[in-house]
C-alpha positions as CSV (number, residue, x, y, z in Angstrom):
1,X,-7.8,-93.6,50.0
2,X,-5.3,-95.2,47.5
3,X,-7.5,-96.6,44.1
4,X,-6.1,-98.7,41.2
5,X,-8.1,-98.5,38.0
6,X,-6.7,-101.5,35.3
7,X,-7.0,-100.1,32.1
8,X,-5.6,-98.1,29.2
9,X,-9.0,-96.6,27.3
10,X,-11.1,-94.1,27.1
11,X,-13.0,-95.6,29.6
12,X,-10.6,-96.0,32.4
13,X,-9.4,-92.3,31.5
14,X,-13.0,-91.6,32.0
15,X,-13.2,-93.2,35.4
16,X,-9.5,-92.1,36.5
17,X,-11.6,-88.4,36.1
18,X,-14.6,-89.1,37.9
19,X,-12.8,-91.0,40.8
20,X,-10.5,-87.9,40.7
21,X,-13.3,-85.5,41.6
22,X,-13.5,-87.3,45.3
23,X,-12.6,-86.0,48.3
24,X,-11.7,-89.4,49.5
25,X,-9.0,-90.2,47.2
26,X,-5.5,-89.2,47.8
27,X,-4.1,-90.9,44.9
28,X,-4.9,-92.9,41.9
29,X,-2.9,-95.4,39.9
30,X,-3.5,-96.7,36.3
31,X,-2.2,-99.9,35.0
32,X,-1.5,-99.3,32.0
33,X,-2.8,-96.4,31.6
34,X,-2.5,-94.3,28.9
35,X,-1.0,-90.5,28.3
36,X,-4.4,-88.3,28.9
37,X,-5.4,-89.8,32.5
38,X,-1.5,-88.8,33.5
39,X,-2.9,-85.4,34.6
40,X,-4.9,-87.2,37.5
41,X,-3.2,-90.5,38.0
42,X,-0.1,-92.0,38.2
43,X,0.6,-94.8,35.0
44,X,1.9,-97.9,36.0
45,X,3.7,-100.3,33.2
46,X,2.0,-103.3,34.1
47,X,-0.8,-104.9,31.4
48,X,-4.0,-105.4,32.4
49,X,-4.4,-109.1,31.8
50,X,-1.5,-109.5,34.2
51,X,-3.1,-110.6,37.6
52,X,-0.2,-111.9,39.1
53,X,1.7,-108.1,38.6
54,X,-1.1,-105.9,39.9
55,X,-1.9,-108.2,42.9
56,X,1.4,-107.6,43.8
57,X,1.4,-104.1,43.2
58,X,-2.2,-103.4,45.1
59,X,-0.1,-105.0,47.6
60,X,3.1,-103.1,47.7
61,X,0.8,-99.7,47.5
62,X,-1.9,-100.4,50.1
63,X,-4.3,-100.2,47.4
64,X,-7.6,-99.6,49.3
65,X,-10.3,-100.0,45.9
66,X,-8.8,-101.8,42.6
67,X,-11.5,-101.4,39.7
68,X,-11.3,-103.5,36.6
69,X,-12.2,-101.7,33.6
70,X,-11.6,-104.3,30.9
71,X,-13.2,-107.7,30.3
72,X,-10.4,-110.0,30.1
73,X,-9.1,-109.8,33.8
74,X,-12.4,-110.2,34.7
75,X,-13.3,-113.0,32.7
76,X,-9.6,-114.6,33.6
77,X,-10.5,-114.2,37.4
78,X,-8.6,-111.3,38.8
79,X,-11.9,-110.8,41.0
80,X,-11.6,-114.2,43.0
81,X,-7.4,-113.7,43.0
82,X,-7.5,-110.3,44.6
83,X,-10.6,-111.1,47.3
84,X,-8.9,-114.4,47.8
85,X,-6.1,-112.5,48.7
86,X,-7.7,-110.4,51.3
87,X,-7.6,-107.0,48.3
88,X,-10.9,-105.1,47.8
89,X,-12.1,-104.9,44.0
90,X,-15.3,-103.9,42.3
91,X,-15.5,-106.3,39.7
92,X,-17.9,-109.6,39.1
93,X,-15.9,-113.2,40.0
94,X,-14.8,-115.4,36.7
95,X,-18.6,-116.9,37.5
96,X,-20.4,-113.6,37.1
97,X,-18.1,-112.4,34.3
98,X,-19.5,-115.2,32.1
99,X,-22.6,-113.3,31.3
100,X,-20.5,-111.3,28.8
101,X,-16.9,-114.3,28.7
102,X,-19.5,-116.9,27.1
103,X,-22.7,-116.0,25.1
104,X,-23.6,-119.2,25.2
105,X,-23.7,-119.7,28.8
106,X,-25.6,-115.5,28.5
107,X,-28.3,-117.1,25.8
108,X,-28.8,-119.7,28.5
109,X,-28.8,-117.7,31.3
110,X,-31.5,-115.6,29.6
111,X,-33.7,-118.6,28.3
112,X,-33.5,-120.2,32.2
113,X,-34.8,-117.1,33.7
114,X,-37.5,-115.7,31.3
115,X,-35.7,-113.1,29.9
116,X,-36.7,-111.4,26.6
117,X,-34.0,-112.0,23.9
118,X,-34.1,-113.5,19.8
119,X,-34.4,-116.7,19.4
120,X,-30.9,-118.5,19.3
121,X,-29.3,-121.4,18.2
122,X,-26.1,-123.0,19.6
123,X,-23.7,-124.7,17.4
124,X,-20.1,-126.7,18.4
125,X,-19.4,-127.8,14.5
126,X,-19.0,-125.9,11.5
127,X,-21.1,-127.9,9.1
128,X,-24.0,-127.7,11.2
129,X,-24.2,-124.2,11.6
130,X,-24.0,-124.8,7.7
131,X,-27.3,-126.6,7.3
132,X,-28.5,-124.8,9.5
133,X,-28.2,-121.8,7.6
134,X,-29.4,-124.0,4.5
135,X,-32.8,-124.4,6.1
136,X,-33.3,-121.1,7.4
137,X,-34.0,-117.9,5.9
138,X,-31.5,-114.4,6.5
139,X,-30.7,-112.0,8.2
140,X,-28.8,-113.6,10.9
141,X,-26.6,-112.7,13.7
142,X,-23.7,-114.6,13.9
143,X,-21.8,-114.4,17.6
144,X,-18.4,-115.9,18.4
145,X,-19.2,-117.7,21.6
146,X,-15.8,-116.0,23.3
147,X,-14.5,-112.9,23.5
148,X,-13.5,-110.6,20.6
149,X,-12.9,-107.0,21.5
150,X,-16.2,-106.3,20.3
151,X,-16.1,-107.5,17.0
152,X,-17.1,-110.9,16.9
153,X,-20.7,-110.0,16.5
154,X,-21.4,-110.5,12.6
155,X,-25.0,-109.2,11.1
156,X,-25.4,-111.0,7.5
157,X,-28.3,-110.3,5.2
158,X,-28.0,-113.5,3.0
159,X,-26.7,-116.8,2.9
160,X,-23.6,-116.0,1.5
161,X,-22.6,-114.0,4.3
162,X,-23.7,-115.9,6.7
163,X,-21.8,-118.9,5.3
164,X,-18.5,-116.5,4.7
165,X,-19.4,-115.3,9.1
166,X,-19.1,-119.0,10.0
167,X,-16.3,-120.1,8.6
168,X,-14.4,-116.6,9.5
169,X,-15.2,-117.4,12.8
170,X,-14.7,-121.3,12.7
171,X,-12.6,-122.1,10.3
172,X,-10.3,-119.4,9.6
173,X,-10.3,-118.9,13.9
174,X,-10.5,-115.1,13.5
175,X,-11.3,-114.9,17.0
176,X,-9.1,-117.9,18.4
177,X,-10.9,-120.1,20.7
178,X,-13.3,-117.7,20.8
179,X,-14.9,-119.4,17.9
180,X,-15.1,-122.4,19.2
181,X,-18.6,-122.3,19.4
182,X,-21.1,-119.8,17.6
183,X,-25.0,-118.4,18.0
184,X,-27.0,-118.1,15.4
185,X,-30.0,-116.0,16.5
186,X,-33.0,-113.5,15.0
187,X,-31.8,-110.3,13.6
188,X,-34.0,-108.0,15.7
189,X,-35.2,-104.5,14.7
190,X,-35.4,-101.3,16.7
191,X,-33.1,-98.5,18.4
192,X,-30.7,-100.1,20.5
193,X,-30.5,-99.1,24.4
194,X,-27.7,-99.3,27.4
195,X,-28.1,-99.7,30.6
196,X,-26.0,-99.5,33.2
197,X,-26.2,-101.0,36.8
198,X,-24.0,-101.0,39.4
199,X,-24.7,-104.2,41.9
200,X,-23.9,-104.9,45.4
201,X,-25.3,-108.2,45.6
202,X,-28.2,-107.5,46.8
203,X,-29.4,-104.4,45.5
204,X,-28.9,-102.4,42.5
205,X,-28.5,-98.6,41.0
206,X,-28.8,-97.6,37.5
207,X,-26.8,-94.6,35.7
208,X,-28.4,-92.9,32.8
209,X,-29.4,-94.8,29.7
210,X,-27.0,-94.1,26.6
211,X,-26.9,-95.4,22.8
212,X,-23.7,-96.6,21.5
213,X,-23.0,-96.3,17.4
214,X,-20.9,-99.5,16.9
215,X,-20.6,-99.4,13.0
216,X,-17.7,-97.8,11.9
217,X,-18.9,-95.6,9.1
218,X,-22.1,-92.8,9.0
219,X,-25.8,-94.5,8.2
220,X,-24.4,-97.4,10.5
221,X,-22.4,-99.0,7.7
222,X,-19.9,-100.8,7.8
223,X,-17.9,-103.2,10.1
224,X,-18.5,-103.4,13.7
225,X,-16.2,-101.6,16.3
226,X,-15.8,-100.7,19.9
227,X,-17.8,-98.2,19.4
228,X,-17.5,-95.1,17.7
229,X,-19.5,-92.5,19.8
230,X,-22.8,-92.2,22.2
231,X,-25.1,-90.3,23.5
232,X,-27.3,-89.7,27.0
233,X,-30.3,-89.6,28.3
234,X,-32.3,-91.4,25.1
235,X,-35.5,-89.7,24.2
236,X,-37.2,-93.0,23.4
237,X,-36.1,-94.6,26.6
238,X,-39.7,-93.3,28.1
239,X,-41.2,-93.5,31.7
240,X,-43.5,-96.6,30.4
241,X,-40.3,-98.2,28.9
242,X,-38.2,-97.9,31.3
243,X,-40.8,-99.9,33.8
244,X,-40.9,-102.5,31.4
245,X,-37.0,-103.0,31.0
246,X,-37.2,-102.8,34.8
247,X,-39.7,-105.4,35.3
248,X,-38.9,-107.8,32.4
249,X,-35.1,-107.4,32.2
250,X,-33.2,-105.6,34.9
251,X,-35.1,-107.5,38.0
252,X,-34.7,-110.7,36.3
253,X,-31.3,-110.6,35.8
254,X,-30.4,-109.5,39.2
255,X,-32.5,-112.4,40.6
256,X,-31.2,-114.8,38.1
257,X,-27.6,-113.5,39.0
258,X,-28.1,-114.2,43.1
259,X,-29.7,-117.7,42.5
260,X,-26.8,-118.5,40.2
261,X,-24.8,-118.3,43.1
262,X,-22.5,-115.4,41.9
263,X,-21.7,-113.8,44.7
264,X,-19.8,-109.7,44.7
265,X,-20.3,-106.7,43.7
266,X,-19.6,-105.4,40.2
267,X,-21.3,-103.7,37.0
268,X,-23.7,-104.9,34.7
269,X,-24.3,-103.2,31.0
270,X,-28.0,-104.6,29.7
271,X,-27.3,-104.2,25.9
272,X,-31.1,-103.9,25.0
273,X,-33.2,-103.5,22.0
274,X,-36.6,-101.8,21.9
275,X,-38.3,-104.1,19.6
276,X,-42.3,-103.7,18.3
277,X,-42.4,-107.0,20.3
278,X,-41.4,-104.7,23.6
279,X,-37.3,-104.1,24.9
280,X,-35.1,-107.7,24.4
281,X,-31.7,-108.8,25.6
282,X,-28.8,-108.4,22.6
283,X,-26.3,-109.0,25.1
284,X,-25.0,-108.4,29.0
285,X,-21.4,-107.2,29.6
286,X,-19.9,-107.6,33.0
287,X,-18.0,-104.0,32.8
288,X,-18.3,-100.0,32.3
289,X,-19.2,-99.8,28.3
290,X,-16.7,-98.2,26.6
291,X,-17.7,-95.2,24.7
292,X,-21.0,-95.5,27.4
293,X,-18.9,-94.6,30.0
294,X,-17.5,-91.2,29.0
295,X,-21.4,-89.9,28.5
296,X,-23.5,-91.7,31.5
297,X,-20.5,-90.3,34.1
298,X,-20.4,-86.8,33.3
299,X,-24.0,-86.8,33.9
300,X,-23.6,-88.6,37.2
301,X,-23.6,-86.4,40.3
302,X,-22.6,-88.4,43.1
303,X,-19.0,-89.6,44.8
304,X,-18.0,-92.3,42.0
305,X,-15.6,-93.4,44.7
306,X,-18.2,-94.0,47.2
307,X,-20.6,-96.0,45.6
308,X,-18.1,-98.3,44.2
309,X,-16.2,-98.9,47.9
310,X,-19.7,-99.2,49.3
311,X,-20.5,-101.7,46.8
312,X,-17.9,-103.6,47.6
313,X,-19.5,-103.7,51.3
314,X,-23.3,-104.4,50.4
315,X,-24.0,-101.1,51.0
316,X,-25.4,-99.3,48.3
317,X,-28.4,-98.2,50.4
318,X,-26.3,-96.0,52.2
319,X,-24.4,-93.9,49.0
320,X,-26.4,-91.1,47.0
321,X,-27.0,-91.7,43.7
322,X,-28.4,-89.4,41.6
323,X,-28.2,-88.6,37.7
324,X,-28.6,-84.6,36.7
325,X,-30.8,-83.7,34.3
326,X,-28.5,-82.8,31.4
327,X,-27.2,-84.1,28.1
328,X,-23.8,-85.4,27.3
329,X,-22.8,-87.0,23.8
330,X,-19.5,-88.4,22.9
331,X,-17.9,-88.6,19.8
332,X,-14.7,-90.8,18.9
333,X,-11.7,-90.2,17.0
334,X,-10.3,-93.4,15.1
335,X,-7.5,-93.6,13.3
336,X,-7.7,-94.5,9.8
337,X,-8.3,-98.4,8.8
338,X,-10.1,-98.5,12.4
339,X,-11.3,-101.7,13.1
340,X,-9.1,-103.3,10.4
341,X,-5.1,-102.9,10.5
342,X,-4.2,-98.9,11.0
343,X,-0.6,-97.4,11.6
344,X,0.4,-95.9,15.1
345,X,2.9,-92.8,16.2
346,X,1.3,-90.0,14.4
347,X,1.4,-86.7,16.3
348,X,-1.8,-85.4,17.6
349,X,-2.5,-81.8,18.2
350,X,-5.8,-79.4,18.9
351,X,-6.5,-81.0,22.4
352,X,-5.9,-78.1,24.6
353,X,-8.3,-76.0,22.6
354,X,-10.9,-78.7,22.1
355,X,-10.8,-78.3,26.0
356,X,-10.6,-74.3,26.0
357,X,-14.2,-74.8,24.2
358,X,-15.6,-76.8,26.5
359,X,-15.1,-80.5,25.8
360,X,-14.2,-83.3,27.8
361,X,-11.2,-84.7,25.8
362,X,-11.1,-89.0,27.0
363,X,-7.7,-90.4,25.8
364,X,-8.5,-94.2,24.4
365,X,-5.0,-95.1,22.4
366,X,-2.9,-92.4,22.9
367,X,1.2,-92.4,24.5
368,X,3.7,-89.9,25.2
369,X,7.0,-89.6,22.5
370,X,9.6,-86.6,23.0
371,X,6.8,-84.5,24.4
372,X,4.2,-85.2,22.3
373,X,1.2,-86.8,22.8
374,X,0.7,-89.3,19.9
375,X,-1.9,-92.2,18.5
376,X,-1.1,-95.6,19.6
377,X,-4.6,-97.4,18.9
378,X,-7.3,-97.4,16.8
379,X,-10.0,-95.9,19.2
380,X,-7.6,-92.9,19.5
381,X,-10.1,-90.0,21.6
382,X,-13.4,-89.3,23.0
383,X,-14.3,-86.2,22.8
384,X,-17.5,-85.5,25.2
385,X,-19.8,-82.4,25.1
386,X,-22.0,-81.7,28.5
387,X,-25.1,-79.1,27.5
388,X,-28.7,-78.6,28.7
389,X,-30.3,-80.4,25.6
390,X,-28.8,-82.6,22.9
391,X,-28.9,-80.6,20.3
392,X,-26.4,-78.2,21.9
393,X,-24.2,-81.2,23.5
394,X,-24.0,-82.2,19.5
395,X,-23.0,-78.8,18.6
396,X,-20.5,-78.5,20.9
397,X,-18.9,-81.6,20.4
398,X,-18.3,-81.8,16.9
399,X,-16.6,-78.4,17.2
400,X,-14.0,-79.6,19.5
401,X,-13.5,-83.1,17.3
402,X,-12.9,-80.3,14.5
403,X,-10.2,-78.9,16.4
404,X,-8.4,-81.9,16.9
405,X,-6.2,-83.7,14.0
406,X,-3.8,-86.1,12.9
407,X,-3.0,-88.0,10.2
408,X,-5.4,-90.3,9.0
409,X,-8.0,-89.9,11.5
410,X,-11.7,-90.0,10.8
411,X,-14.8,-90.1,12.9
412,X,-18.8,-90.4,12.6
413,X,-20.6,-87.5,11.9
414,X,-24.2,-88.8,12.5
415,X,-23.6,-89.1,16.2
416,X,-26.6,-88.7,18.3
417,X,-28.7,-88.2,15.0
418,X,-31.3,-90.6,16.4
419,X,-31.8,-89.1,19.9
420,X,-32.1,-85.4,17.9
């Protein structure tokens, strides 16, 4: 078999070596790719948001599974070009893709079908959100209704904030047309939980729960990012919780989803909340999570490969699924002034021995120059730790991220603190 991943992170590196590991796959290409997956896939220069080139090119190569690891071309439609088109892809439609392309159609969504989430408000016009805010109390979340490579989502703990979030997002159009609309909605307390569940349309299986860190500094300061490391399994995700999220979230959603009319197979992330009110909806995205992915797939012990092509048929039944009963935690390198501007083309070195001691190094915005592999993004590596228990996954880890260096780089070094 012949698989195209679209992508150039940490997480399509991540997949590119899961998928690798299949006896069913002769060859894998990566569009764009990125200089780390190299080892296991061919790079192809064509961008991910371009659905007219990589319909061509699944084309040209037989391509017999594309996966979409990025939002955008999933959100833009590549899904409905590529099936329409008589091309195979795991991947929701531009319909199902809203759950994570609009939050306002998501809030809705959520509200329609019963689903626990805060409670929102929408707003179209600046100076309402402003009164709004007037005759309300703090904190608030603050979402840009579109897209915004995970940083649209602002947490303000007074007015002024708030007031400095809406017009950031509204009036300065930070985010584009993102920002054409905003939610307002309850800041909600409690360790954050994702889920992830692959979907055949009928029926559904779910990897191992993780917990992201998306503030950029230690403590869980500072500005929103991707995400700057994870962890799995989570200790608090319990037996009785995990019924609950099943019962009151995940079934939901997958009902809501078939009457809805969405029709495909593809991957749902249930960004939860474990609340003293019981687990709540903070948002759904429609693709692998990205750092997520490059902890809940080393812990996964089945064909990747398979269950994504049997997806793709309705067949999930018929694939075996099974999680192993270890720990994996992630921890990402950034380079400095990550999520704000930050310079590119430094040199990085201390992979190959981060690797002689174990770790999993996942490139995110790395590129080849002269020979030498070098940082081209501001999520730059992932380094992931397998162990028995979390405590030595953390251990291990953090020695290989000290390994590694170039210029300017930081990362978090509370990592998995919470789940210790």
């Amino acid at each position: 078999m012949k698989v195209l991943v679209v992508g150039s992170g940490g997480r399509e590196h991540t997949l590119v070596w899961k998928i690798s590991q299949s006896p069913k796959v002769d060859k894998i290409y990566a569009a764009p790719g990125n200089a780390g997956l190299e080892q296991d896939a061919e790079s192809v220069p064509i961008k991910a948001n371009d659905i007219d080139g990589l319909l061509e090119f699944a084309k040209e190569k037989k391509i017999d599974l594309t996966i979409v690891g990025p939002e955008v071309p999933l959100v833009d439609g590549i899904a409905d070009r590529f099936i329409a088109e008589g091309q195979r892809l795991f991947g929701f439609s531009e319909l199902g893709a809203r759950l994570e392309g609009s939050k306002v159609w998501a809030k809705g969504f959520m509200k329609k079908y019963g689903i626990p989430t805060g409670d929102f408000s929408v707003f179209y016009d600046s100076s309402m959100a402003m009164d709004f805010l007037e005759n309300n109390s703090p904190p608030y979340v603050i979402k840009a209704d579109g897209l915004a490579a995970g940083k649209g989502v602002i947490i303000c703990h007074d007015g002024e904030q708030a007031r400095v979030a809406v017009n950031k997002i509204m009036g300065k159009k930070d985010f584009g047309e993102a920002g054409n609309r905003i939610v307002i909605e309850e800041f909600l307390e409690g360790q954050e939980i994702s889920i992830m569940a692959v979907f055949d349309g009928k029926d559904y299986r779910l990897f191992l729960p993780s917990q992201d860190h998306k503030r950029a500094y230690d403590g869980d300061k500072g500005p929103n990012t991707g995400g700057m490391g994870a962890y799995a399994p989570v200790p608090i995700y319990t037996e009785m919780l995990q019924e609950r999220v099943i019962k009151e979230i995940i079934e939901p959603t997958f009902n809501g989803i078939k009457r809805e009319g969405i029709k495909g197979a593809g991957l749902i992330y249930f960004g939860i909340i474990n609340t003293v009110d019981g687990p709540k909806v903070l948002e759904y995205n429609c693709r692998f999570g990205d750092p997520e992915t490059q902890v809940v797939l080393p812990l996964f012990k089945g064909d990747l490969f398979e269950v994504l092509f049997e997806a793709t048929n309705g067949n999930l039944s018929s694939v075996n699924f099974q999680n192993s009963s270890g720990t994996a935690v992630c921890v990402v390198l950034a380079s400095g002034g990550y999520p704000a501007s930050y310079n590119k083309g430094y040199e990085i070195k201390g992979i190959d021995r981060a690797v002689e001691a174990g770790c999993i190094v996942f490139h995110a915005g790395t590129a080849m120059e002269n020979d030498k592999i070098i940082t081209s993004g501001g999520r730059v590596l992932g380094v992931t730790a397998v162990a028995p228990t979390l405590q030595e996954s953390l251990k291990k880890a953090y020695k290989g991220v000290d390994m590694i260096s170039f210029t300017d780089s930081f990362s978090r070094r509370d990592i998995a603190e919470k789940g210790v």
